[in-house]
C-alpha positions as CSV (number, residue, x, y, z in Angstrom):
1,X,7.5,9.2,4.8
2,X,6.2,9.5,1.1
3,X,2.4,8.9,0.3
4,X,0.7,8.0,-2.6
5,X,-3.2,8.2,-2.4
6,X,-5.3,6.5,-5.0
7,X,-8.3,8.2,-4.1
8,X,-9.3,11.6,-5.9
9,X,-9.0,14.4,-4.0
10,X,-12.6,15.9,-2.0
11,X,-13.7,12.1,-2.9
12,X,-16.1,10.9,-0.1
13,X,-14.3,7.7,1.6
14,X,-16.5,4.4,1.3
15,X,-18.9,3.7,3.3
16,X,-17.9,3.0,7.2
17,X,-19.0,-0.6,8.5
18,X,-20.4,-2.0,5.4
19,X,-18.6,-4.7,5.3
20,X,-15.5,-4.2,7.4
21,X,-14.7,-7.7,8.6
22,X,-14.7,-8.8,4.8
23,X,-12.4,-5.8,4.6
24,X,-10.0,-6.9,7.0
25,X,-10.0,-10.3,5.0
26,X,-9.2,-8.2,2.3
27,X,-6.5,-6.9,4.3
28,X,-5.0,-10.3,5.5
29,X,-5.0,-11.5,1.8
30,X,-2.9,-8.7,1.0
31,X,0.0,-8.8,3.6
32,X,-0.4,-13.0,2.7
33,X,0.3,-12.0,-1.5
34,X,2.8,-9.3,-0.6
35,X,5.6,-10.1,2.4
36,X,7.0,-7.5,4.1
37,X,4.0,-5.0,3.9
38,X,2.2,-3.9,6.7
39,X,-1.3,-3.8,5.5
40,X,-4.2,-2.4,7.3
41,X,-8.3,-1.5,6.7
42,X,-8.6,1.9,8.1
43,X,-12.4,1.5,9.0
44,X,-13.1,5.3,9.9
45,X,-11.7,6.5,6.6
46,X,-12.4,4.2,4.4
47,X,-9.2,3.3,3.2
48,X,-6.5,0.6,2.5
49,X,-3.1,1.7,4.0
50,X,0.6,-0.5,3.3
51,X,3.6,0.7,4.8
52,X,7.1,-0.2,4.2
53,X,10.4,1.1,3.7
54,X,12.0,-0.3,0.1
55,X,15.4,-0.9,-1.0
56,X,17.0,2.4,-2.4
57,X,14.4,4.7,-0.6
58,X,15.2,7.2,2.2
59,X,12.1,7.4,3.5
60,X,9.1,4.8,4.6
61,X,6.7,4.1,1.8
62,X,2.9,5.0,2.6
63,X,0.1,3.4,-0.2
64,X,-3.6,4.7,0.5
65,X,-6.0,3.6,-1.7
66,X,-9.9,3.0,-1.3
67,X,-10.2,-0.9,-2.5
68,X,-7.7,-3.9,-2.4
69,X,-7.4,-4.3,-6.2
70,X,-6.4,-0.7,-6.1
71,X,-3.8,-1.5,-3.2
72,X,-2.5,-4.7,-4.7
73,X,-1.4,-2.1,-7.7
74,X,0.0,0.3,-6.0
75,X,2.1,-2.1,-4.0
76,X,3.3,-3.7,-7.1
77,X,4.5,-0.2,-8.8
78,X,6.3,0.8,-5.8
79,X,8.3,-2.5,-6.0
80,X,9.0,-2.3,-9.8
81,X,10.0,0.8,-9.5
82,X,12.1,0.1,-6.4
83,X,13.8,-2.6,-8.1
84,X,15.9,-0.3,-10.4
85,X,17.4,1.9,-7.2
86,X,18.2,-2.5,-5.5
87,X,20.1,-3.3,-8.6
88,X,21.8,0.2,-8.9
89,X,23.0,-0.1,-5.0
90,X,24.4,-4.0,-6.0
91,X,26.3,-2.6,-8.6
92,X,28.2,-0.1,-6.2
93,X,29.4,-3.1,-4.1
């Protein structure tokens, strides 16, 4: 599985239980604006995780980051730039 953390390194995760339920509406929004995600608030750490595996990759995609807006980017680089390796494996067919 590959992982891409937004967060800098030796960063302090946010704040546990702030506001966790708004996170997990956070959370829900995302996997509703991106199909085929599996989006999740990861209370203890602090984070936003997505999963997936994309077309062209070998391995399971992993996205960390600490807010949704920071999630919602990540997600959508890993598609664009999973789109090139779906269009090369077309072309082979």
């Amino acid at each position: 599985m590959t992982a891409v953390h937004c967060r800098a390194p030796g960063a302090p995760p946010a704040a546990v239980g702030v506001d966790d339920a708004g996170r997990w509406r956070e959370a829900a929004q995302l996997r509703r604006d991106h199909p085929g995600w599996v989006v999740v608030w990861l209370a203890p750490a602090g984070e936003f995780h997505a999963y997936r595996r994309l077309p062209g990759a070998r391995r399971d995609t992993a996205l960390i980051a600490p807010s949704s807006a920071d999630l919602a980017d990540l997600i959508g680089r890993a598609e664009q730039t999973a789109r090139p390796a779906d269009r090369h494996a077309k072309d082979r067919t």
